[in-house]
C-alpha positions as CSV (number, residue, x, y, z in Angstrom):
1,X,16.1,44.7,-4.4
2,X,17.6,47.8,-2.9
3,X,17.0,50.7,-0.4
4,X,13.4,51.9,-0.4
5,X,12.5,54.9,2.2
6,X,9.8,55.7,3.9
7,X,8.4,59.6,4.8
8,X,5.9,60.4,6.9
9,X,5.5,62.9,9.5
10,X,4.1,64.1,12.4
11,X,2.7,67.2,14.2
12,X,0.9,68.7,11.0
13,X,-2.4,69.6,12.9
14,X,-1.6,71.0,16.2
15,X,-1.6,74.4,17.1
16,X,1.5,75.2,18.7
17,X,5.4,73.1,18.5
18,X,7.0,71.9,15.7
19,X,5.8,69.9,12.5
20,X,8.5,67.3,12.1
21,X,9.2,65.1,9.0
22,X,11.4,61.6,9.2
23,X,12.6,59.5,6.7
24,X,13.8,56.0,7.0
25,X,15.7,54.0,4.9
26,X,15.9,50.1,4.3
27,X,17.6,47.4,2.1
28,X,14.4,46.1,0.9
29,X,16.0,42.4,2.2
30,X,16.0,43.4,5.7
31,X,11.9,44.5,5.7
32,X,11.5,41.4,7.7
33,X,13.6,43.0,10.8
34,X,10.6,45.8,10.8
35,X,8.1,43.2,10.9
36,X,9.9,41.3,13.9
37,X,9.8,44.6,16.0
38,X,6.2,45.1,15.5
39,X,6.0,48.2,13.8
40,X,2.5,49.9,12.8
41,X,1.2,53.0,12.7
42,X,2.5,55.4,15.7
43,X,-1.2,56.3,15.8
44,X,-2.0,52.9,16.9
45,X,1.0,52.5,19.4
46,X,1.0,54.0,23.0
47,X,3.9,56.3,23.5
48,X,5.5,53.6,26.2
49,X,5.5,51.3,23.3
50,X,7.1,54.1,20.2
51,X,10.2,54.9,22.9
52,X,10.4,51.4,23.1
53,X,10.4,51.0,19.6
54,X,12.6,53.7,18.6
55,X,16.2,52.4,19.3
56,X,15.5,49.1,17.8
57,X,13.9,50.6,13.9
58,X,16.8,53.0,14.3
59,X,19.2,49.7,14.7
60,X,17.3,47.9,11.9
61,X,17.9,51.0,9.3
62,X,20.7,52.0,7.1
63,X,19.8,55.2,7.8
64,X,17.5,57.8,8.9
65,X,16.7,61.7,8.5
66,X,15.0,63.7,10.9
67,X,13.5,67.4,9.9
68,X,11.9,69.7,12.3
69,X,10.0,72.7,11.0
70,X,9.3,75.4,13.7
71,X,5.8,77.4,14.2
72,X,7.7,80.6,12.5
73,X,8.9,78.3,9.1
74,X,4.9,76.8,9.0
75,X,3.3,80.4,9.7
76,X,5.9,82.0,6.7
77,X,4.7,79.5,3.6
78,X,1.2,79.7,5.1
79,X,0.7,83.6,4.8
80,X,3.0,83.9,1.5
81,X,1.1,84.1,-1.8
82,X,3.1,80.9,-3.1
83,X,2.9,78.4,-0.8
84,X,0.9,76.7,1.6
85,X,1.2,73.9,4.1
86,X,0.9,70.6,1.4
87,X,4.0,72.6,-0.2
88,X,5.7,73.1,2.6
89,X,5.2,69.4,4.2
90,X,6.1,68.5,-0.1
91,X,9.3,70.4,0.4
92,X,10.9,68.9,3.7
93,X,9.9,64.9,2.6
94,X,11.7,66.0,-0.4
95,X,14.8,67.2,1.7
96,X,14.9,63.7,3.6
97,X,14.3,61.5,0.5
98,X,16.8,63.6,-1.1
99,X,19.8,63.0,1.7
100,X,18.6,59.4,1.7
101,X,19.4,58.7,-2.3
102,X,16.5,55.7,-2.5
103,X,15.8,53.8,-5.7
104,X,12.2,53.5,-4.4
105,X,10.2,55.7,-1.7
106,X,7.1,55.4,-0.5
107,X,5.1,58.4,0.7
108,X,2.3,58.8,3.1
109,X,0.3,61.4,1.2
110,X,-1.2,64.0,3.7
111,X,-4.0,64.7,0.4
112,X,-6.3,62.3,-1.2
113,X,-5.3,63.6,-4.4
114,X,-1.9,61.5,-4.6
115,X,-1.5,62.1,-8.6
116,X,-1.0,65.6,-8.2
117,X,0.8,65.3,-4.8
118,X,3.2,62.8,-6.5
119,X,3.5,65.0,-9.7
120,X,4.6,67.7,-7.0
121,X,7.1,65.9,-5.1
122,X,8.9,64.8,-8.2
123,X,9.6,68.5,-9.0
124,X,12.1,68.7,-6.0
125,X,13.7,65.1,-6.1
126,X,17.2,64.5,-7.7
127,X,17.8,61.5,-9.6
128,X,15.3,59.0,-10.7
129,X,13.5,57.4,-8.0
130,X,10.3,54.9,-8.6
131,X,7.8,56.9,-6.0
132,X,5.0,55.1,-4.6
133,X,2.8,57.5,-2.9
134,X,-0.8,56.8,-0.7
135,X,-3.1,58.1,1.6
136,X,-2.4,56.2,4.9
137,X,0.5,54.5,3.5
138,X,1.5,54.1,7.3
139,X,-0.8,51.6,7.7
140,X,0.2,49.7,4.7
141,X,4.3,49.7,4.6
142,X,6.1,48.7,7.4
143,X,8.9,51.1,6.5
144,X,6.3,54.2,6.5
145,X,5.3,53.0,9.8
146,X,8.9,52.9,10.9
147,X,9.3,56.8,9.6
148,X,5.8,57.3,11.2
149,X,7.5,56.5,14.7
150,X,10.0,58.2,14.2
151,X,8.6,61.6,13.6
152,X,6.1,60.8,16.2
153,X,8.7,60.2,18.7
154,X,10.8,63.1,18.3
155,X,7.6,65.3,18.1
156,X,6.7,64.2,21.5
157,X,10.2,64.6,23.0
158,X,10.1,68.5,21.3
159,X,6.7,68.9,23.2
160,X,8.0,67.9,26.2
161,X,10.8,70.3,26.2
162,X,8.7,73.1,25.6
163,X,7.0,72.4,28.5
164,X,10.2,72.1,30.7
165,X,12.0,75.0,29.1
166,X,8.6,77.4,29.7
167,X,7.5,76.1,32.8
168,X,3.7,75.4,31.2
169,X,1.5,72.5,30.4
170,X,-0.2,72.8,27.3
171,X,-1.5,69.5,26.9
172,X,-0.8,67.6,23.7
173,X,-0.8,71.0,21.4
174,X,-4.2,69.7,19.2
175,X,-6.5,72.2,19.0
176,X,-9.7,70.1,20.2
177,X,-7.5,69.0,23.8
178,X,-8.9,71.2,26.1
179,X,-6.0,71.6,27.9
180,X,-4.6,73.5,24.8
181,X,-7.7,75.6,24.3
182,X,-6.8,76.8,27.7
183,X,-3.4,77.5,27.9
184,X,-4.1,79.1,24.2
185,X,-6.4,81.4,25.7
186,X,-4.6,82.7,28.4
187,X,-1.2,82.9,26.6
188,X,-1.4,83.5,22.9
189,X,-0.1,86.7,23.9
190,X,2.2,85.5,26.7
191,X,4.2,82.9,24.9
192,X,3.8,84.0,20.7
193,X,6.8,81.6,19.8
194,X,4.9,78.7,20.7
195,X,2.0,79.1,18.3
196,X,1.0,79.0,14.9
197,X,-0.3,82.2,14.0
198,X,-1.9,80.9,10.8
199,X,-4.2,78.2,12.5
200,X,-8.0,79.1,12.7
201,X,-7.6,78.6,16.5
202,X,-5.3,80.7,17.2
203,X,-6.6,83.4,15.0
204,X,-10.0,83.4,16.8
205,X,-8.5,84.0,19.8
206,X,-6.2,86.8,18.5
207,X,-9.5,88.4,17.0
208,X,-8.3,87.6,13.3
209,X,-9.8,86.3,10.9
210,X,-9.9,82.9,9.7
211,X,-7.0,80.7,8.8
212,X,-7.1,79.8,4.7
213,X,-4.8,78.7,1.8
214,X,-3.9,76.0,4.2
215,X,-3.5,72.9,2.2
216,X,-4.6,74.0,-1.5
217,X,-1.9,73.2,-3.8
C-alpha cells in the first residue's frame, strides 16, 4: 500500500479557455472513501452532481494539484517545431505527479498508443514511480475519476468567469456547440485572448490554413 495519484484533465478539445490538468492523490487504503461518494467519469456526471462532488474527493485526498494552461501556453508548443499538444498535456501531468511524490500513478492516456505515451512521461518524472497508464482510465480507477472531476470542475468555473469578466456567452467553448461557432465568428477578432489560434476552427475563420502537428509525438 501507499499513495497512488491519479491525472487526468480537462478542456483539451475546445476552442477557446483554458486546458486544465488535476492530479489527485490517495493512500491506496482509503480508495474505498471514493467509491462511497460515487465517483465516475465527470463525462458521465451532470455538472450539479461534479460541484457536489468536489468538496467531498477534495476532503477524501491527501492531496491535490491543479494546473491551468492558457490559450497563449497551448497555441506556443502547438506552432513550435518541437512540441505539440500530447507534449504539452505530457509536460503539465508530469508537473502535478511531480509535486505529488506517488509510488504508483495512474494516467488517463489522451493517445491510444500508451507505450510510447508512457515511455514519454517517464522522461520528465523524478524518482521512481510504478506508472500505470490507459486510454479511458477514467472510467476504470476511481482515483482518475476523482482527478477527472476535478479538472472538469475548475474548467467549468474558468468558463464561467470568462463569460462574466467579458460580458459574452460563448456556449461551452467545443467547437461543434453552435453557440461557439457563433460567437467565434463574430469575435475572433474582437476578443483574440480567448481563442486558440492553432485550432482548425479558428483558423478557418481567420482565413488560415489548417491546424496540424496537433497531437503527433
Amino acid at each position: 500500500m501507499g499513495i497512488v495519484v491519479g491525472v487526468d484533465e480537462a478542456g483539451r478539445g475546445p476552442t477557446l479557455g483554458p486546458l486544465v490538468v488535476a492530479g489527485a492523490a490517495i493512500d491506496e487504503k482509503d480508495l474505498d472513501k471514493l467509491r462511497k461518494i460515487g465517483v465516475k467519469d465527470s463525462k458521465l456526471l451532470t455538472p450539479k452532481r461534479r460541484e457536489e462532488m468536489f468538496d467531498q474527493i477534495k476532503e477524501a485526498l491527501q492531496d491535490y494539484k491543479i494546473i491551468i494552461t492558457q490559450p497563449k501556453e497551448i497555441d506556443a508548443a502547438i506552432f513550435s517545431e518541437t512540441s505539440n499538444l500530447n507534449i504539452l498535456e505530457t509536460e503539465k501531468f508530469a508537473m502535478a505527479i511531480n509535486y505529488l511524490k506517488p509510488s504508483r500513478v495512474i494516467i488517463d492516456c489522451p493517445s491510444v498508443n500508451t507505450v510510447k505515451y508512457k515511455e514519454h512521461i517517464r522522461t520528465y518524472l523524478k524518482g521512481k514511480i510504478n506508472i500505470v497508464c490507459e486510454h479511458k482510465a477514467d472510467t476504470k480507477y476511481e482515483i482518475v475519476a476523482a482527478a477527472s472531476i476535478l479538472a472538469k470542475v475548475i474548467r467549468d468555473r474558468e468558463i464561467e468567469e470568462l463569460k462574466k469578466r467579458y460580458g459574452v456567452d460563448f456556449g461551452s467553448g467545443y467547437p461543434a456547440d453552435p453557440k461557439t461557432k457563433e460567437f467565434l465568428a463574430n469575435n475572433w477578432k474582437k476578443y483574440p485572448d480567448l481563442f486558440r489560434k492553432s485550432w482548425a476552427s479558428y483558423k478557418n475563420v481567420a482565413g488560415e490554413k489548417s491546424q496540424s502537428k496537433l497531437e503527433d509525438f
